[in-house]
C-alpha positions, -999 to +999 in steps of 0.1 A: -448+682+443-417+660+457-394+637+441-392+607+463-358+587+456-367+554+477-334+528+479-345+491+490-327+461+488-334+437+460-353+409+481-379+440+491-387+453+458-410+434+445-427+434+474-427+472+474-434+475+442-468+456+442-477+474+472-471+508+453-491+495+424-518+489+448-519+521+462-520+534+427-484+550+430-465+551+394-428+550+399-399+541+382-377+510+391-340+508+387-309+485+394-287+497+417-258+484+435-250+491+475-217+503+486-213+486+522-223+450+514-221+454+475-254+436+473-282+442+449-310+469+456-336+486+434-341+528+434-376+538+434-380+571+417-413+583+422-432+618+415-461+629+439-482+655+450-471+667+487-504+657+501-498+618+492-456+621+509-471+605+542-492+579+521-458+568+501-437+566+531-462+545+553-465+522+517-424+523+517-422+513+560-450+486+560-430+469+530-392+475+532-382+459+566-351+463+584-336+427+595-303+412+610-274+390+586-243+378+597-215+389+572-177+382+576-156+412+583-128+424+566-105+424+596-089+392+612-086+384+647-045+389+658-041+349+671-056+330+641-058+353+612-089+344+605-120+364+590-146+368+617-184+363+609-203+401+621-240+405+625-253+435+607-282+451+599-295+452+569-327+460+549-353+490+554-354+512+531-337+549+525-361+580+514-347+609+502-377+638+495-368+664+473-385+691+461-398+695+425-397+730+412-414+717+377-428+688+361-431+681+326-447+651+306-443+650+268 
């Protein structure tokens, strides 16, 4: 069994979410916040057997998509002092897939 710990940004996780559901793929949803833009995301924790890892993460690609946004940077340009707009990328998803030594359910 692994522990998948899936981190999205908010606008994909409802997306994701229904897709999971779909796939019959129980998980638990929380609010998180992201340290680089300090936007909203959502952490998917989710439980499954290793045979269904590949099913998960093809589920997790097709649904969390990467895109570009313009952001303005934190550093000024020397002539004007003024903050410069920077185009980023943003979105996807992370995965991290740990490995459960036991699972309980009371």
């Amino acid at each position: 069994m692994k522990m998948l710990v899936v981190i999205v940004q908010s606008k994909d996780s409802n997306r994701l979410r229904k897709a999971l559901t779909a796939a019959h793929i129980q998980m638990t949803q929380l609010s998180t916040t992201g340290g680089f833009l300090r936007e909203g995301n959502a952490t998917f924790l989710i439980g499954i057997e290793d045979d269904r890892v590949q099913d998960v993460l093809d589920v997790i690609k097709k649904n969390a998509k990467s895109r570009e946004q313009y952001i303005t940077s934190q550093m000024h340009d020397v002539e004007g002092g003024s903050a410069l707009p920077v185009n980023v990328k943003v979105g996807g998803a992370t995965v991290f897939v740990l490995p459960v030594d036991q699972f309980i359910k009371f």
